[in-house]
N, C-alpha and C positions, 0 to 999 in steps of 0.2 A: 080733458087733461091739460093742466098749466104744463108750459113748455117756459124756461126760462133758458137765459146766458149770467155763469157763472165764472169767476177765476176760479181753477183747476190746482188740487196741491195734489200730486199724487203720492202714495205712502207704500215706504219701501216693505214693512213686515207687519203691518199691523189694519186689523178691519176694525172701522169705527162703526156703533150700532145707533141706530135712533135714542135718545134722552141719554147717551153716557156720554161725562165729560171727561176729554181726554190730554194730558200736557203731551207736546210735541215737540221736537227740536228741528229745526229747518236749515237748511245747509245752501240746497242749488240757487242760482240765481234768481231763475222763474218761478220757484219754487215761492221763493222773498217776496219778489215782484207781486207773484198772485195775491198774498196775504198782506202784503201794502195796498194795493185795489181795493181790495174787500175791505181793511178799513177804512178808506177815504170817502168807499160809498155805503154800504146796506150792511157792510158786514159779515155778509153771506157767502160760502166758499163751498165749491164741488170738495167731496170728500173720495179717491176714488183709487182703490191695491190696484199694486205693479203682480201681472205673472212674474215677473223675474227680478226679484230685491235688487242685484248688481247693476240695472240698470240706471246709467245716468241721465239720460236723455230719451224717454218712454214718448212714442207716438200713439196712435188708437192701437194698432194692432199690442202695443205691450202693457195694456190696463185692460182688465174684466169692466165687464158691461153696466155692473150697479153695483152706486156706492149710494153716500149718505152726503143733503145737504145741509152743512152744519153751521153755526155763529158762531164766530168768533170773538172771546171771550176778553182776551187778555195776550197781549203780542209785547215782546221785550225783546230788545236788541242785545247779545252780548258780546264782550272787547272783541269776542276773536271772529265777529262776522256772523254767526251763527245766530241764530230768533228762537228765541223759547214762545211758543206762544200756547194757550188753552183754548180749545174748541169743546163744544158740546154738540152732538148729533141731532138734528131735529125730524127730517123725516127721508124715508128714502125716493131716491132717480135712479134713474135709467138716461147713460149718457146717450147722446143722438148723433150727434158730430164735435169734432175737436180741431181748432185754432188756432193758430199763434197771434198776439197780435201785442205791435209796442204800444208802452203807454209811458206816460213819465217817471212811473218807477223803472221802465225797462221791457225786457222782452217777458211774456210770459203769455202761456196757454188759457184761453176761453173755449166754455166747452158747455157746448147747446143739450141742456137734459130737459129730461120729463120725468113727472114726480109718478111715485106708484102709488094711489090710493091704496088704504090698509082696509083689509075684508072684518067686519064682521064675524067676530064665530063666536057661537054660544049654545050651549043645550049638555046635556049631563053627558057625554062623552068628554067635553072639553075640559069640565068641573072636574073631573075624575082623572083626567090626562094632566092638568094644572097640581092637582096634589099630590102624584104622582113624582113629578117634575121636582118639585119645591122637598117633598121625603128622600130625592133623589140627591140632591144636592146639597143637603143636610149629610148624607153621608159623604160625598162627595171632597165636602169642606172637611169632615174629621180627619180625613185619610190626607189632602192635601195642604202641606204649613204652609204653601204661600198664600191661605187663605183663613180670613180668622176664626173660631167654631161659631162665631156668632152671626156670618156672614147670611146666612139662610133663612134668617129672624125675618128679617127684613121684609121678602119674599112673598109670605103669608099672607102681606094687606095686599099684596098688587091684584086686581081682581080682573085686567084686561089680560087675554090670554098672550095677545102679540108681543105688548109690554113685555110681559115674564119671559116670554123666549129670547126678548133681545137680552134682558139684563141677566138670565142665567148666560146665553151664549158670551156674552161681552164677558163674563168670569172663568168663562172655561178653558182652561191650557191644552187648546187643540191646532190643528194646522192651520193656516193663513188659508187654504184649499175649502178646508170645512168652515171655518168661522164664514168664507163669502160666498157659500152654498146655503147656508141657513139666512144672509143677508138677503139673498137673492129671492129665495122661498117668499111668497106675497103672503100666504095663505095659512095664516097663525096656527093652526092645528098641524099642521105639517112641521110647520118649525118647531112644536114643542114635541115632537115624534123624532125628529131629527134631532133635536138636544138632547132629550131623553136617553137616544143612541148612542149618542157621546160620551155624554156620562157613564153610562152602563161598559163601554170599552175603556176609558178610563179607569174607571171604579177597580177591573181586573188589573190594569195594570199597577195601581197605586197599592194594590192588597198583596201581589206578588212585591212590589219594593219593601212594604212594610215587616214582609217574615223576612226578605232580605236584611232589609237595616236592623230587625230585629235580632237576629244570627248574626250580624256582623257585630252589632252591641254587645251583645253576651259574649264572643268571642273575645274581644278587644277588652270589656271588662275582666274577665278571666285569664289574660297574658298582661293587663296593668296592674289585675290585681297580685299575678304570680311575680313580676317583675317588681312590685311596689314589699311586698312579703320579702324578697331575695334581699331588696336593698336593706331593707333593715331590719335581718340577721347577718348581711356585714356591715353595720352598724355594732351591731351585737358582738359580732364577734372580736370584728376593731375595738372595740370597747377594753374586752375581754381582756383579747390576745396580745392588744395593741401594737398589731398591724394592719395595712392599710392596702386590703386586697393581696394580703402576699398568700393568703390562703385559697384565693379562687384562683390565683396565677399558679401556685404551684399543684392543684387540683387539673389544672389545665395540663400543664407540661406534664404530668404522670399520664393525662388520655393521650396526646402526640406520643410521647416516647410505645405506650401499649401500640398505638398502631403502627407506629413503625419498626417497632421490635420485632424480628421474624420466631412468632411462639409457636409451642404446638396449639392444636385445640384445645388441647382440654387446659391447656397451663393460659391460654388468652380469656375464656370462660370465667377461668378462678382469679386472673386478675381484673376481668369487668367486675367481676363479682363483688371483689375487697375494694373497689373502687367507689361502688355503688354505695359500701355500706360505711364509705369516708367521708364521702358528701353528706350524709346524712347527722354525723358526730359533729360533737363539738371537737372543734381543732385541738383543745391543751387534754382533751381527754388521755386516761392512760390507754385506751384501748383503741385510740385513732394512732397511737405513737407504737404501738405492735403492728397495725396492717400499713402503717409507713412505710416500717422498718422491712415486710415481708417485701413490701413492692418493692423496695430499694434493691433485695436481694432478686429477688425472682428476671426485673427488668435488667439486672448487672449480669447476669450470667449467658455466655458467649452459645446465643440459640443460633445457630445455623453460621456460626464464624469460625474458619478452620484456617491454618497454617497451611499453607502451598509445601506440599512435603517434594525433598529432594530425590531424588531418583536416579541419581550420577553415581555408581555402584564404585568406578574407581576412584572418583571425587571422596567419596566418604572413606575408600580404605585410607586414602592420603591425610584426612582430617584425625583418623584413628590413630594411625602410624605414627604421626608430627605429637598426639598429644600422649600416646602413651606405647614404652617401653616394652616387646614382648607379649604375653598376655593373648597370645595367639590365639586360641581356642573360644574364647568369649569375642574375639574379633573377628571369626569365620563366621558366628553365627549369628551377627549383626548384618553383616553384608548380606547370607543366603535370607536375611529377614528380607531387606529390601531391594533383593531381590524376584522376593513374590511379590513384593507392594509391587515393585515396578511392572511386572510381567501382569497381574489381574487388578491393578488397580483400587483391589479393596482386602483388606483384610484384617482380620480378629484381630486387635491388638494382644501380640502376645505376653504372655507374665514372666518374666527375667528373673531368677533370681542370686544374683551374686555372692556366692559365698567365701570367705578367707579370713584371713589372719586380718588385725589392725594396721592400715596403712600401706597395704597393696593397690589401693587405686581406689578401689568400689565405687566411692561416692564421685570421683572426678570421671572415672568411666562413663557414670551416669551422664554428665556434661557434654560430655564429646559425642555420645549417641545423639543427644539431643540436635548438639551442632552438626554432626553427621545428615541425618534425615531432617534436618531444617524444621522440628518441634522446638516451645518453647519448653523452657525446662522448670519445671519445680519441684522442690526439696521437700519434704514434709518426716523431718525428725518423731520417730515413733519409740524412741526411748522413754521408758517409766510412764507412756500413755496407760490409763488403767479405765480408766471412762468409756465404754461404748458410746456414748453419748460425746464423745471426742471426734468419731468415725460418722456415726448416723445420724450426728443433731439432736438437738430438744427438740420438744413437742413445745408449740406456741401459746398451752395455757401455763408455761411457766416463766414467771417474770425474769425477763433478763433472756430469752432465749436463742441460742444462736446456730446457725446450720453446721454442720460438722465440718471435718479438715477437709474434704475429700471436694465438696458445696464451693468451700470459703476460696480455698487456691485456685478453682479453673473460674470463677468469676474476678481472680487476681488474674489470671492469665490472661484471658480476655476471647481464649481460643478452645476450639470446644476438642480436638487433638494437640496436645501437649505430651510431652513427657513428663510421666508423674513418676519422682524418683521417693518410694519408703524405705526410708533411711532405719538401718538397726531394727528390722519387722522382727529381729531374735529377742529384742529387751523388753515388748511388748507384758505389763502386768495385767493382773484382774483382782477384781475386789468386789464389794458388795455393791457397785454403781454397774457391774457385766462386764463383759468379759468381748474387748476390743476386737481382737485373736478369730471370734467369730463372728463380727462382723464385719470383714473384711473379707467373708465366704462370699459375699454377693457381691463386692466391687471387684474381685480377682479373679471371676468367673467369666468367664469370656461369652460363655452362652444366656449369662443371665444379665450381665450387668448394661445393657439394654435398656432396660426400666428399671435403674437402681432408683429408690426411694428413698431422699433424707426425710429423717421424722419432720424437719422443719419445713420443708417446700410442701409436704403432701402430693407430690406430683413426680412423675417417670420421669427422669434424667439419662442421655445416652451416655454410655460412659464408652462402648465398643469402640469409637476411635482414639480412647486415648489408650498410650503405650504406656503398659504400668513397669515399674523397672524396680524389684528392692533389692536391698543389701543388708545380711547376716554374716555374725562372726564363728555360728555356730549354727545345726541343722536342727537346735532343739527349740520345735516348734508341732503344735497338733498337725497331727494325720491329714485332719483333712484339708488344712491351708497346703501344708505341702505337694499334696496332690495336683493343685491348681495349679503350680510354679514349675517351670522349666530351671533344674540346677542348674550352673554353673559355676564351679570352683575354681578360686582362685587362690592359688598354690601361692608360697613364698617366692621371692627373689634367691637366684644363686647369686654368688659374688660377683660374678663377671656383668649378670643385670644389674646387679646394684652398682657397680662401676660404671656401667652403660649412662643407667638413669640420671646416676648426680654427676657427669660429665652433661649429659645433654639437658635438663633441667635445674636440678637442685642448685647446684655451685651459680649460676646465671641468676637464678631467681635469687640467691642471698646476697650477691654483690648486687642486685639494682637495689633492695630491700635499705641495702644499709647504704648506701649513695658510694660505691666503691665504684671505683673504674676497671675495665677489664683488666689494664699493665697492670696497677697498683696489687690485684691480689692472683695468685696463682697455687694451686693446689694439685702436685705432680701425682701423676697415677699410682704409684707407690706409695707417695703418705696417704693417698684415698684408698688404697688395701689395706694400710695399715689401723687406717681410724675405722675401715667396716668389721677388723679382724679384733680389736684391741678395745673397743667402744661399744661398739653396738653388739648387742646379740638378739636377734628382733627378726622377722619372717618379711614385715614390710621396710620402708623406708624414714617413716617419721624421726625416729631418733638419730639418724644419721645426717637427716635434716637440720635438728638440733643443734650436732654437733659442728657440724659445718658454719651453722648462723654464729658459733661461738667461736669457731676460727676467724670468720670476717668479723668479728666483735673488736677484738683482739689485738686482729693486725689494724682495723682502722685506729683503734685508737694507739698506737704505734705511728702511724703513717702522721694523725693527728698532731701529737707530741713531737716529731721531726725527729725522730727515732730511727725512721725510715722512708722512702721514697715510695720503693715496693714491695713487698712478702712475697717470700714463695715459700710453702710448706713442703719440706721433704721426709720422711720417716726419721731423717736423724733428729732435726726441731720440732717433730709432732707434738711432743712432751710440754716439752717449751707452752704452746699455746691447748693445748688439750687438757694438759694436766695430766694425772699416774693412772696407769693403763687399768682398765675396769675388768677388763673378763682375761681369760688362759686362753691364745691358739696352738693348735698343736694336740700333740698325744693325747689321751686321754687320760692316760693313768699312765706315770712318770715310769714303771716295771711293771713288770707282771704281780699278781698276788691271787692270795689262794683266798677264795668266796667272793670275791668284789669283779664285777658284771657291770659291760655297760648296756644299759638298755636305751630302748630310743620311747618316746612318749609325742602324744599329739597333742596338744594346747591351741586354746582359740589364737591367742598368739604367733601362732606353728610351731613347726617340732621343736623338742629338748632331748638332753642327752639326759639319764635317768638313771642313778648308779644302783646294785643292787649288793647290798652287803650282806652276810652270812657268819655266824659266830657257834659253835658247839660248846654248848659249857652243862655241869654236870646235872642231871636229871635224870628221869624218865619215859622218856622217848616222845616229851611234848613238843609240839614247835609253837612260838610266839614271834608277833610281828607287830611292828611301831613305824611309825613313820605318817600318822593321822590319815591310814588307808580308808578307803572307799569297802562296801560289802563284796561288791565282784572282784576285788582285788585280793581280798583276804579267801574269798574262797578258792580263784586263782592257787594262792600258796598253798592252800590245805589240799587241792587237787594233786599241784607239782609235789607236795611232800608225799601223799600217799602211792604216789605214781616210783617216787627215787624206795622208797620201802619195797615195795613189790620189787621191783628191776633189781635190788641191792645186789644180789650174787653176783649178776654179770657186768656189772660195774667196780666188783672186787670190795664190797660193804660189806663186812663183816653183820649179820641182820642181829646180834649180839648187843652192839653199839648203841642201835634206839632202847635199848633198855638202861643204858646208863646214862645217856647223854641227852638232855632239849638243844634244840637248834634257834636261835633267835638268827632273826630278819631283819634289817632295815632299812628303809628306804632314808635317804639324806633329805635335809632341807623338811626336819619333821613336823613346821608349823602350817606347812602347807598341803590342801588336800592331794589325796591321788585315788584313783581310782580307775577302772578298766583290766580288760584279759590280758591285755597284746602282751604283758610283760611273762608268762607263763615259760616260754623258755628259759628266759635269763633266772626265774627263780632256781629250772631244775637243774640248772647248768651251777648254780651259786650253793645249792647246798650239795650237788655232786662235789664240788670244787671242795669245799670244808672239810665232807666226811674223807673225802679220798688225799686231801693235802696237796691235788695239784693245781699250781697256781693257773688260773684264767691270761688270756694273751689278751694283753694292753692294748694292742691295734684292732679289737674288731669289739664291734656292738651287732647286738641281734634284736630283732620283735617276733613276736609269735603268740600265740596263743595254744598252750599245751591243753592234751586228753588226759586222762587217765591209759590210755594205749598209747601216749605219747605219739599219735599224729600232732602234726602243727597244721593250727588251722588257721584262714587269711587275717587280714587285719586292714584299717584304716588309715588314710593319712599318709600312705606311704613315702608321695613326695615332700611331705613336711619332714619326715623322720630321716631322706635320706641327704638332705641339707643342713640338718643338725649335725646327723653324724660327718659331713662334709667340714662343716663349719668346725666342729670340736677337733679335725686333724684325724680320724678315726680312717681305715684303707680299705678296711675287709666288714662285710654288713653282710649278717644273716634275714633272708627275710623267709616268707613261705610260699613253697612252691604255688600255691595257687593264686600269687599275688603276681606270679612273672608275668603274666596278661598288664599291666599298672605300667610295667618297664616303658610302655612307648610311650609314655607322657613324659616321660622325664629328658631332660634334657640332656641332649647328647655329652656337653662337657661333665656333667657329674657322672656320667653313666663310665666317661672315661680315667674319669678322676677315684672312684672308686672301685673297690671288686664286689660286685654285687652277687651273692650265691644265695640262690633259692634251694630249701629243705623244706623234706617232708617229715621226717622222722625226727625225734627227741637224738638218737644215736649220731646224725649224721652233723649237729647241731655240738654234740662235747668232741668227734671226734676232731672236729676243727677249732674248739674253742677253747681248748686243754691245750696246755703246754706240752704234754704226754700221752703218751699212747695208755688208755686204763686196763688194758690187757695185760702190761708188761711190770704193774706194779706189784707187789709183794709184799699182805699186808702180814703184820704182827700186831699180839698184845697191844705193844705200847703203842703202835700206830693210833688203836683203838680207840686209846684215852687220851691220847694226842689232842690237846683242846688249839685250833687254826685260826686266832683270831686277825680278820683280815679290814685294813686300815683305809680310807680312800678320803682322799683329798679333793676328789674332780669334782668341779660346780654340777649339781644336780638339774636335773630338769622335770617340770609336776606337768602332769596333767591332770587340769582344774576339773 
């Protein structure tokens, strides 16, 4: 064995093999040193791995035992200190001992090796393990890019087995651990057993990267290709629409707004749904601008957003009080409302419905409850709705279509309990588009409307927390919406409320209206008697309204012109600024007269006084009636007439008389309908009055509803009828005994301002409404033929 001394480079990551040439970059000083020696002499340098790359200063203990000695090829100095130099392996050593020693390049390591003779191997195990090898690394090379497929070409002439193992091992991307365990091997068959090994672990790992990289490929292609697709169809669309991404931005903000919307399920579902099938359409389509238009609606509407409702039971009497006048009865039963709200915290929104005359409150009531219980309020006017399709929405395959009133206002509200006021639910039409009226059976139902359904949402809406509240002028309305509704009637104003009212609002409100100052105008509570007595004739307030905005008209423009400083209206100047008095207070009928009857009538309006005239002139014992009556009215008279023929004896009627004489009827003010029973007394009282010539007493009006037995039976309206008759100056009021129950509504000053006597009987009804006792009269002949025609002058009153 040669035993030489070499200069030592030792190498941080890398084993050099016998015949591979290798470029190198050299850094350490001795590192330098050694490879300026080598070329100053032979050229010749130990080749020899570090166990530990990090090592800067490697003694024996931190270099493996056998490297390669190699020549040095080509050495190049560069700026920054550092030697590029080329070495080629020649054959292997085994180091012996290791050195330092200087020399004039410097310090650096000598290192005593001895060469390993290369064994011999040959014979058809090797031939076979060589081909093996060389098939091996053919695949090897496909699977691995850092190597070119051509690389294994090469291979097939080497015919020394040792050779092949170095120059497959020198190619192999294996550990610095294995490459100098195969360096170390002497014994060529073994190193190509050991390469072979390598390869074969290898081989598995390169075959698992490659379905990796190849799933990742395919992946990565199929999200460039879906993202390269996306870009240009907004390309397309931008094109189209010529916008610039406002279509994926606002695509975007409709999925934020869905998730943050608090929906139900099945309403979140339907709007993934119409989402899903948005993205897919062309944006200017007309059928992407219908499920726009739905999401707009569907994400505007108040899902789980409610009003913090008040619960201050005397708080809200005070809000009711401050905004409106009296009216007691519909403000007991707002307070005991919330007062269960407050006591169980939950409850059916109940259905209110306000019933009265025009301009008693209704709609401002509605107001105040709202401000009351702390709901917002909304108005929804159902005058001349005739559309079911108003109430429940279109169906969405029709262009143009939109969700109904009930949908459109609580997405204006913004709250899912509101007060929803149905304004005039009485003027409600139908026509060949259905019949509104009944659909409002399931919003007004307290137990159903839960899961009310507009045709346009397709989906349950709760409607149970909101408070539904309407107002009618009149109770003519189907059965079965009534059923659903809690009445409440609101009666007319007496004088002394309507004095109340326009002291405490009206007169305030028309002086800020017209820019008056409070000195500048003044309206003494006398002339306000005199303009509710002389002006108005009306159950609520509106016209008195009027008339007062026309007193501040008036006087401002007075105060304007320097006319005056400041107005004060008293009964004697009413004239002056009102103008020539409109209606009669006072009596009714200026004397007594024979057939002329005041009756009292009920109109949406409120009461009227109702004159009933009577005339016998020469006939057959027919009667006839004018005055453009209603059917139940006319048979009303034919009942009272057949009723006064029977009775005739004992009301001293000659029954002689129906054979000569017809009796005409009329009611006044004959361009206007009438109709109803209630007048049924007053008829039999008025043609008593005729046949018998005794005149009717001017101070008293009666209602009733006459038999054929001449019971009187109840009647309606009573507090409207007994404020007409109040208001016409009337003292004495007939009503029917089964109506005395009615008496405790009425307010106490009419109750004292009038006599109010309950009858049961048609007798008990002439013998107070006759001038004379019918017992004590004494008829004759010419009595007989006596034609009584009786005159009246009193403003009538209809019931529409």
């Amino acid at each position: 064995m040669t035993v030489n001394l070499l200069p030592l480079l030792p190498l941080r990551d890398i084993v050099v093999f016998p015949g591979m040439v290798v470029p190198l970059f050299v850094g350490r000083e001795k590192s330098v040193a050694a490879l300026e020696a080598a070329m100053a002499g032979e050229k010749d340098i130990f080749l020899l791995a570090q166990l530990d790359p990090g090592c800067d200063d490697p003694d024996r203990d931190d270099l493996y035992d056998t490297g390669v000695i190699a020549s040095v090829l080509q050495l190049l100095k560069l700026p920054d200190g550092t030697v590029r130099v080329l070495v080629e392996g020649q054959e292997r050593a085994r180091i012996e001992s290791l050195r330092a020693e200087e020399s004039a390049e410097g310090e650096m390591l000598i290192a005593q090796v001895e060469k390993i003779e290369a064994s011999e191997s040959e014979g058809t195990e090797v031939e076979a393990m060589m081909r093996s090898v060389v098939e091996q690394f053919n695949e090897y090379a496909k699977l691995n890019k850092k190597l070119s497929q051509d690389a294994g070409d090469q291979f097939g002439e080497i015919d020394d087995a040792g050779k092949l193992a170095d120059t497959v091992a020198a190619q192999l991307s294996a550990k610095v651990s294995d490459k100098q365990a195969v360096l170390s091997e002497a014994d060529a068959l073994k190193r190509l057993e050991m390469v072979y090994s390598f390869m074969e672990g290898e081989l598995g790992v390169l075959q698992v990267e490659r379905k990796i990289r190849g799933r990742v490929k395919r992946q990565m292609e199929k999200t460039q290709r879906e993202y390269y697709l996306n870009e240009q169809l907004k390309a397309i669309q931008s094109e189209l629409g010529g916008g610039d991404g406002e279509e994926a931005n606002e695509l975007q903000e409709l999925q934020e707004k869905i998730e943050k919307t608090k929906l139900s399920k099945e309403a979140r579902e339907k709007a993934m749904g119409e989402l899903k099938k948005l993205r897919s359409m062309q944006p200017m389509s007309a059928e992407a601008t219908v499920i726009r238009n739905y999401l707009d609606v569907l994400l505007g509407l108040p899902w789980g957003k409610k009003s913090k409702l008040k619960r201050d039971i005397s708080e809200a009497q005070t809000i009711l009080d401050a905004d409106h006048y009296a009216l007691d009865k519909v403000k007991d039963r707002i307070i005991e409302y919330l007062a269960v709200q407050a006591r169980t915290n939950k409850l059916k929104g109940p259905i209110l419905c306000l019933v009265g005359p025009p301009g008693v409150g209704k709609t401002s009531l509605g107001k105040s409850i709202a401000k009351a219980t702390g709901r917002e309020f909304i108005r929804q006017s159902l005058g001349g709705v005739r559309d079911e399709a108003e109430i429940r929405g279109h169906r969405r395959t029709y262009i143009g279509s939109l969700p109904g009133k009930i949908i459109t206002n609580l997405k204006k509200a913004g709250k899912s309990n509101p007060l929803f006021l149905l304004d005039e639910i009485d003027k409600l039409g139908q026509d060949f588009r259905g019949d509104p009226a009944s659909a409002l059976l399931e919003v007004l139902d307290p137990e159903q409307n839960a899961k009310f359904q507009d045709h346009y949402l397709e989906l349950d809406f709760d409607l149970s927390d909101v408070m539904f509240v309407c107002t009618a002028n009149s109770l003519n309305l189907p059965q079965a919406l009534l059923d659903r509704m809690e009445i409440i009637r609101l009666e007319g104003y007496t004088e002394d409320e309507k004095v109340e009212i326009a002291e405490r609002h009206l007169i305030r409100k028309q002086v800020e209206v017209h820019g008056l100052k409070d000195e500048e105008f003044t309206l003494t509570e006398e002339g306000l008697r005199d303009l509710i007595r002389y002006y108005t004739r009306e159950a609520g307030v509106r016209t008195l309204e009027r008339e007062i905005a026309r007193l501040a008209r008036k006087s401002l423009r007075q105060i304007l012109e320097g006319k005056a400083t400041s107005v004060t209206i008293t009964p004697e100047n009413l004239a002056d600024f009102a103008g020539v008095r409109k209606f009669r207070h006072g009596v009714g009928e200026e004397e007594n007269q024979v057939g002329a009857v005041t009756g009292l009538a009920w109109t949406e309006v409120g009461g009227e006084l109702l004159t009933i005239e009577s005339v016998t002139v020469p006939g057959k014992g027919a009667i006839k009636a004018t005055g453009k009556l209603g059917e139940v009215m006319n048979e009303s008279i034919q009942t009272a007439f057949s009723f006064v023929k029977a009775r005739s004896p004992a009301y001293g009627i000659k029954p002689s008389v129906f054979q000569k004489k017809d009796i005409h009827i009329h009611l006044p003010e004959g361009a206007v309908p009438k109709d109803g029973p209630s007048a049924g007394i007053g008829m039999v009282t008025s043609i008593v009055s005729t046949l018998t010539g005794v005149p009717v007493r001017k101070d008293i009006a009666m209602t009733g509803e006459v038999t054929l037995r001449g019971r009187v039976l109840p009647i309606g309206g009573l507090k409207e009828k007994l404020l007409a008759a109040l208001r016409g100056g009337i003292t004495t009021v007939l009503i029917p005994e089964e109506n005395r129950k009615d008496l405790a509504e009425i307010p106490e000053n009419v109750k004292e301002d009038l006599e109010i006597i309950p009858v049961s009987h048609v007798d008990e009804v002439l013998s107070r409404a006759l001038t004379e006792a019918l017992e004590e009269i004494e008829w004759t002949e010419a009595d007989e033929l006596a034609a009584a025609p009786a005159h009246s002058s009193s403003p009538s009153a209809t019931a529409h």
